[in-house]
C-alpha positions in Angstrom: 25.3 -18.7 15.8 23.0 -22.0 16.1 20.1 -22.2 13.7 18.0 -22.7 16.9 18.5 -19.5 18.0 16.2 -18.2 15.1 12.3 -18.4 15.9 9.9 -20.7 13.6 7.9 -17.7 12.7 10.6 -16.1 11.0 10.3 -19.1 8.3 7.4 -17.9 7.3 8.7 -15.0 6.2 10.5 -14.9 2.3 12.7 -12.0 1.2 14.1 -13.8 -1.5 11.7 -12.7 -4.4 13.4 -8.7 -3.8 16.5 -10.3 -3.1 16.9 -12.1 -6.4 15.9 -9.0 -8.3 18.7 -6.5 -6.7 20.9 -9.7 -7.4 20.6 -9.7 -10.5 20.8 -5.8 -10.6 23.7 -5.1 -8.4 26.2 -4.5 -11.4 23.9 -2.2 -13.5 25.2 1.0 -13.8 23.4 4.0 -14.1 20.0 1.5 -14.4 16.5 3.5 -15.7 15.2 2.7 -12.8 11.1 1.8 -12.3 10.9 -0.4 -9.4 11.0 2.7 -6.9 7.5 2.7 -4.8 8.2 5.9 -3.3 7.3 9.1 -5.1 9.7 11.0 -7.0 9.2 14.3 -5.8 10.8 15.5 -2.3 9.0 16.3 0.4 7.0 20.0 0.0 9.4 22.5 1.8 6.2 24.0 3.8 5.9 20.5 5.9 10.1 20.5 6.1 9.7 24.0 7.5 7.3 22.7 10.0 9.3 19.5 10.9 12.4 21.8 11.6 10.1 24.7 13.3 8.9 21.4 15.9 12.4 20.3 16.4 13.8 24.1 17.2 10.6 24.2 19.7 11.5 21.7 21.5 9.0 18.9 20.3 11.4 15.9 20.5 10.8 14.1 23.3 7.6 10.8 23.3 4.2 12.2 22.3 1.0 10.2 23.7 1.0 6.6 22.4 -2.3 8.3 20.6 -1.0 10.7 19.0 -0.8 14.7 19.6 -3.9 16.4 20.2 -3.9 19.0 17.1 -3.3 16.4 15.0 -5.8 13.6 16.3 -8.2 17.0 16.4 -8.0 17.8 13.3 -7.6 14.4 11.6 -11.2 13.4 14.0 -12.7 16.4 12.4 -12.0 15.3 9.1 -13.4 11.6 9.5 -16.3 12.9 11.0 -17.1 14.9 7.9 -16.5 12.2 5.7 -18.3 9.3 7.6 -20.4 10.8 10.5 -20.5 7.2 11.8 -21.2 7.3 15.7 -17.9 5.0 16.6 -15.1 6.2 14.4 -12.5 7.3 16.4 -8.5 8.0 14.7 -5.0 7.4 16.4 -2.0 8.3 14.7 0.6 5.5 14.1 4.3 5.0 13.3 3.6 4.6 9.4 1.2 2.9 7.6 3.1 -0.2 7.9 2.8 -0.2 11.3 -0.7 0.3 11.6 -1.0 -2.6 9.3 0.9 -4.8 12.0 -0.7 -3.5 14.9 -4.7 -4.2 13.4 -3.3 -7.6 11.9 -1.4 -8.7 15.5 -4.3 -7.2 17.7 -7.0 -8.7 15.8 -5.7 -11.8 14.4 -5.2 -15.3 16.1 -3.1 -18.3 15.7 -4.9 -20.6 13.0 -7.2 -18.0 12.0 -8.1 -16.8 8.1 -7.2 -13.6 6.6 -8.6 -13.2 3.0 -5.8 -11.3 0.7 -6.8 -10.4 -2.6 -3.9 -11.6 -5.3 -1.9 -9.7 -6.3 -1.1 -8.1 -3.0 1.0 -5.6 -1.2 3.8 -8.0 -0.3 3.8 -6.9 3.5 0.0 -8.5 3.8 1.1 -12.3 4.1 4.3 -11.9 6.0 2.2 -10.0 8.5 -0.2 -12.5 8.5 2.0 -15.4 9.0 3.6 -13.5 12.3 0.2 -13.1 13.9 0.0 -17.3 13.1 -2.7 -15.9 11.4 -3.5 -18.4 7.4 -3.3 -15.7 4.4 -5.7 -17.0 2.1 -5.1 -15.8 -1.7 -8.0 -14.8 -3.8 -7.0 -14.7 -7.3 -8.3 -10.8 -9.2 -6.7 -11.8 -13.0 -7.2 -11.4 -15.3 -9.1 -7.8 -14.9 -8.1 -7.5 -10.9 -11.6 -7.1 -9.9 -12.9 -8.5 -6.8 -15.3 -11.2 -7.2 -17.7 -11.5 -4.3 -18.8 -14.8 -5.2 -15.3 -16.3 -4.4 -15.0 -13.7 -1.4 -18.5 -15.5 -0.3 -17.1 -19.1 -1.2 -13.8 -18.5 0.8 -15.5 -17.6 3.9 -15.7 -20.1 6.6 -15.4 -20.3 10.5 -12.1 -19.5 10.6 -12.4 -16.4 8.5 -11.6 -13.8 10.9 -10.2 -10.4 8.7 -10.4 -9.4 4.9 -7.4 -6.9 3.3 -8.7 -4.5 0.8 -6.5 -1.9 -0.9 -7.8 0.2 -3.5 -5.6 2.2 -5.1 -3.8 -1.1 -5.0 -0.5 -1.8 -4.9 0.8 -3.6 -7.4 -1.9 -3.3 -10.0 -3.2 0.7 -9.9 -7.0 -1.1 -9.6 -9.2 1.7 -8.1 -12.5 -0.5 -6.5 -15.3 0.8 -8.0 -18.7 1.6 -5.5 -20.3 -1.4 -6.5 -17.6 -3.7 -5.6 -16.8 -1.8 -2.6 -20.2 -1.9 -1.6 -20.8 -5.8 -2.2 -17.7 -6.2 -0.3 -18.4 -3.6 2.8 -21.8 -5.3 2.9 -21.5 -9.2 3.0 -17.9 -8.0 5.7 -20.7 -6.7 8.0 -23.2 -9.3 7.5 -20.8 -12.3 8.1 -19.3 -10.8 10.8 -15.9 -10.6 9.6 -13.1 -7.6 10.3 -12.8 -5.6 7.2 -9.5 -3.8 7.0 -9.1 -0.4 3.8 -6.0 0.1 3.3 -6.0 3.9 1.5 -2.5 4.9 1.3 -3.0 5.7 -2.0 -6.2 7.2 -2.1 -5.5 10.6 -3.3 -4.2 8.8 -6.6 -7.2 8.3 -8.8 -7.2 9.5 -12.0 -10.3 7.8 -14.2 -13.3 7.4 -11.1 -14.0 9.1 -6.9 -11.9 7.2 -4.8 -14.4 5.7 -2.4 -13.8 3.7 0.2 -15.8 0.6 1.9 -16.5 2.8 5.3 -19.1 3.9 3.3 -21.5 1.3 3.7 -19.6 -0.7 6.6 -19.3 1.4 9.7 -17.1 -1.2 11.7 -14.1 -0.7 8.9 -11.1 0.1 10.0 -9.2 2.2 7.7 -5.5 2.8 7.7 -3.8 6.1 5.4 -0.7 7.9 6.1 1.0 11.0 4.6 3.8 9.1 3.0 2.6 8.5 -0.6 0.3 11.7 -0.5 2.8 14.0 0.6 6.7 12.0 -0.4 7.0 11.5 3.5 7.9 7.8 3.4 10.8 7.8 5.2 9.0 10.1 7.8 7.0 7.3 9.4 3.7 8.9 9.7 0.3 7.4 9.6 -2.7 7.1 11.0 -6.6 4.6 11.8 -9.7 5.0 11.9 -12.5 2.4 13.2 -14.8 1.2 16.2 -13.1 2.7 19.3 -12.6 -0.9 21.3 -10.6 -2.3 18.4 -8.2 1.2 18.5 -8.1 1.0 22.0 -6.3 -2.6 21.6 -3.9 -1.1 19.0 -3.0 1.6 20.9 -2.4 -0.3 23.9 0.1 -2.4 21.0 1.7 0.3 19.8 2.6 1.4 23.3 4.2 -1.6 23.8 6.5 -1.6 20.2 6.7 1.7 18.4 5.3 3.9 21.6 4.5 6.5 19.3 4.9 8.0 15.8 8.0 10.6 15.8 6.8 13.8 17.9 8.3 16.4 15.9 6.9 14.4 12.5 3.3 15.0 13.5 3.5 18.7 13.9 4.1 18.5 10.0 1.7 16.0 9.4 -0.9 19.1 10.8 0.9 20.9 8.1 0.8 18.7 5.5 -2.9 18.7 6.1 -3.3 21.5 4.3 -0.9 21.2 1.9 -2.4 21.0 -1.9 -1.5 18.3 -3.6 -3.4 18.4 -7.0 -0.3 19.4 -8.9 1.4 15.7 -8.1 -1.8 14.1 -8.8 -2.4 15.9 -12.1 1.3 15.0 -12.6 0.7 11.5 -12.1 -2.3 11.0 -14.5 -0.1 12.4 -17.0 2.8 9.8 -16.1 0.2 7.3 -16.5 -1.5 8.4 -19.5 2.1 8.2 -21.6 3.0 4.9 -20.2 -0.7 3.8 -21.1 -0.1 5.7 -24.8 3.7 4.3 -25.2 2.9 0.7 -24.1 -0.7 -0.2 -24.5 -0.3 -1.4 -27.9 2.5 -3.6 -27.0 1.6 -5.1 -23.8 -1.2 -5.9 -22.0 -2.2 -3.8 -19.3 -4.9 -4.1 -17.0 -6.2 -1.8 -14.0 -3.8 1.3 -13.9 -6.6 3.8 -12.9 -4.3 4.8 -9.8 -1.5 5.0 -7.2 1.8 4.9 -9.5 2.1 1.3 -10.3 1.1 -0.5 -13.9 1.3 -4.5 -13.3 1.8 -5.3 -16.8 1.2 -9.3 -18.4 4.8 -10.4 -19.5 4.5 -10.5 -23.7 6.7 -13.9 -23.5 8.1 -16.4 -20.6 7.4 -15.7 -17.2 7.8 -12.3 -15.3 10.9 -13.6 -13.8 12.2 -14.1 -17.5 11.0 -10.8 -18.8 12.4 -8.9 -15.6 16.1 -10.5 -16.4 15.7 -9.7 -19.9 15.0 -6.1 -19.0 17.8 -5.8 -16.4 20.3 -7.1 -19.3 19.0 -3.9 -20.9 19.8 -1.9 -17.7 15.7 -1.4 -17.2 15.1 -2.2 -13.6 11.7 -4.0 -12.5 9.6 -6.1 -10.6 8.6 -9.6 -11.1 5.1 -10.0 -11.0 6.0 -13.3 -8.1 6.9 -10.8 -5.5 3.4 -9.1 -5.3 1.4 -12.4 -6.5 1.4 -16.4 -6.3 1.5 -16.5 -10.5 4.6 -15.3 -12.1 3.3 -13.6 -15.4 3.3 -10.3 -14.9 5.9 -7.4 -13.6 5.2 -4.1 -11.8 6.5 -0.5 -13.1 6.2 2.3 -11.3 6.4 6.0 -13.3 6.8 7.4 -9.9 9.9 8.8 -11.8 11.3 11.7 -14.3 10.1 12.1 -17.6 13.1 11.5 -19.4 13.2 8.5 -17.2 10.0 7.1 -18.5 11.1 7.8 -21.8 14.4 5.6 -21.8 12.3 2.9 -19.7 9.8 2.8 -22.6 12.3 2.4 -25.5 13.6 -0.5 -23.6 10.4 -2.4 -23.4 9.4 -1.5 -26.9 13.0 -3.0 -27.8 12.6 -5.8 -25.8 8.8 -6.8 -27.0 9.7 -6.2 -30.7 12.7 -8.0 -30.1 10.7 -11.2 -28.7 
C-alpha cells in the first residue's frame, strides 16, 4: 500500500493516546477495570422484548432517513413540553455520535472555529478537524467551569459553532443555570451555532439538569438512549433544533448512515417509558463512595454527574500515574486523551461494587505509596 493512498485529513486524526493505554494493558490479567464509558448494567429486558417483538414483525427493512413516525411523535411531543419554542423540530439519528458528525459536517466549513471546552469528549476535535473545521481549546481547570469571559475573548470572525456538554464527559461537571444562561445568551447574541450535547443528562445527582435551550431557542441539542438506558451498542439517538439546520442533516444522514436501525427505534418508543431512577439512584451512590474513599487522598473536582471522576494525579503526570496503576492491574485513563494537559486521569464507577472496592484499595496503595 502507498502512503498516498491515505487522505491528509486522516492526519488529523490521533488514536494513539487509547492506543498507548491498552498497550500498556494488554498483559493484565483479570484487570479491576474503570476505564469502561458504558454503563454496567444490561439493557432493561422490557426494551429487548420490544427490539425482538419489531424484528419478529417484520420491522427490518430502511425506515425514513427521519426517523419512524411514533417515535419522532412522541419524542416531538416531549420537546415541545419541555421548550415550547416555535422552531424545534427532532429527527432520530444513528447514535449520538453520529448526530455529532452530521451537525459538525453540515454546519462547519473549512478554516472555520469551533470552541471546545478542555477537557473534552475526545470525538469533538477529530470531528472537527474532518469538517476542516479549527478546534479551538478553552481551558475549564482547575474547577471545570466555563468562563464566559474567555468564551467572549475567543470569539472572532471565524467563530462559527461552540460544543457544550454538561454532564461532561470526562469530568462529571453539571453546568449550572447561570453559566448555561451566560453561555446560551452571548451564542445567540454573537450569532454563533451553539451545539448541547445531553447524553448524559439524566445523570445529575447534586443540582436540575438544565440545558442552554432554555434561554437560546436556535440550540441544537443532541441525546440518545445509550447512556440513559445501556443501549450503546444499539446506535440510537436523536436532535433537536431550528428546522432548516435538521433539514441539512437529514439530507446528510441520508447520504451516510440512511437511517438509525429500524427495528432499534421501536424500542427506543419503549424505552421511553422505561423508569430509570433506580440506575440513577445507583449511580449517586457509586459516586458518593468514590467521593468518600478518595476525596481525602486526591483531588477531585466536578463529579456532580454522568459516571466519570477526572481526578488531579497526586504525583508526575497522568500518563505516569496511569502506568503506575496498570502495574497494579488498575486500568485507567490518562487525563491527555480527554485534555491538552496531562495531569489528571478519568475513572468511571460505571462498574460493580466489589469492583470499586478493589479499584479504591489500589489507589489508596498507590497515593500512600508516593
Amino acid at each position: 500500500m502507498k502512503e498516498s493512498w491515505i487522505a491528509d485529513r486522516m492526519q488529523k486524526i490521533d488514536a494513539s493516546g487509547i492506543r498507548k493505554v491498552f498497550d500498556l494493558a494488554a498483559n493484565m490479567k483479570d484487570p479491576v477495570n474503570l476505564s469502561i464509558g458504558q454503563p454496567h448494567f444490561d439493557t432493561p429486558q422490557p426494551i429487548k422484548d420490544a427490539l425482538y417483538k419489531a424484528v419478529e414483525d417484520g420491522k427490518n427493512a430502511y425506515s425514513q432517513t427521519q426517523g419512524i413516525a411514533p417515535l419522532l411523535q412522541r419524542l416531538q411531543a416531549d420537546v415541545d413540553q419541555e421548550y415550547g419554542h416555535a422552531d424545534r423540530k427532532v429527527f432520530v439519528s444513528s447514535g449520538t455520535s453520529g448526530a455529532l458528525m452530521l451537525a459538525i459536517s453540515t454546519l462547519v466549513n473549512p478554516g472555520e472555529e469551533v470552541i471546545i471546552f478542555d477537557p473534552f469528549f475526545v470525538m469533538y476535535k477529530h470531528l472537527v478537524s474532518l469538517a476542516g473545521g479549527v478546534p479551538v481549546m478553552i481551558s475549564t481547570y482547575p474547577d471545570f467551569d466555563i468562563d464566559i469571559g474567555k468564551v467572549e475573548a475567543a470569539i472572532n470572525d471565524k467563530t462559527k459553532l461552540i460544543i457544550c456538554n454538561s454532564p461532561a464527559n470526562p469530568t462529571g461537571r453539571v453546568g449550572q443555570a447561570a453559566e448555561m444562561e451566560a453561555l446560551a445568551k452571548l451564542a445567540k447574541e454573537k450569532e454563533i451555532v451553539l451545539v448541547s450535547d445531553e447524553i448524559y443528562r439524566s445523570f445529575c445527582y447534586d443540582s436540575e439538569f438544565v440545558s442552554p435551550a432554555k434561554w437560546n431557542d436556535e440550540t441544537i441539542v443532541i441525546d440518545g438512549f445509550s447512556k440513559s438506558h445501556s443501549m450503546t451498542g444499539w446506535r440510537l439517538g436523536y436532535v433537536h433544533g431550528p428546522q432548516a439546520v435538521l433539514q441539512q442533516m437529514i439530507k446528510l444522514q441520508q447520504f451516510t448512515f440512511v437511517c438509525a436501525p429500524h427495528p432499534v427505534q421501536w424500542a427506543g418508543l419503549s424505552a421511553l417509558d422505561y423508569d430509570i431512577s433506580p440506575y440513577v439512584d445507583e449511580y449517586k451512590a457509586k459516586r458518593d463512595f468514590m467521593l468518600n474513599e478518595l476525596g481525602n487522598d486526591y483531588d477531585i473536582r466536578g463529579a456532580d454527574g454522568a459516571f466519570y471522576m477526572f481526578v488531579k494525579a497526586p504525583w508526575g503526570t497522568g500518563t505516569e500515574f496511569v502506568k503506575k496503576a496498570i502495574e497494579n492491574n488498575l486500568l485507567i485513563i490518562p487525563g491527555n486523551v480527554f485534555s491538552s494537559q496531562d495531569s489528571h486521569f478519568r475513572i468511571s464507577y460505571a462498574a460493580e461494587q466489589k469492583t470499586l472496592e478493589r479499584g479504591v484499595e489500589i489507589l489508596k496503595k498507590i497515593v500512600r505509596e508516593g
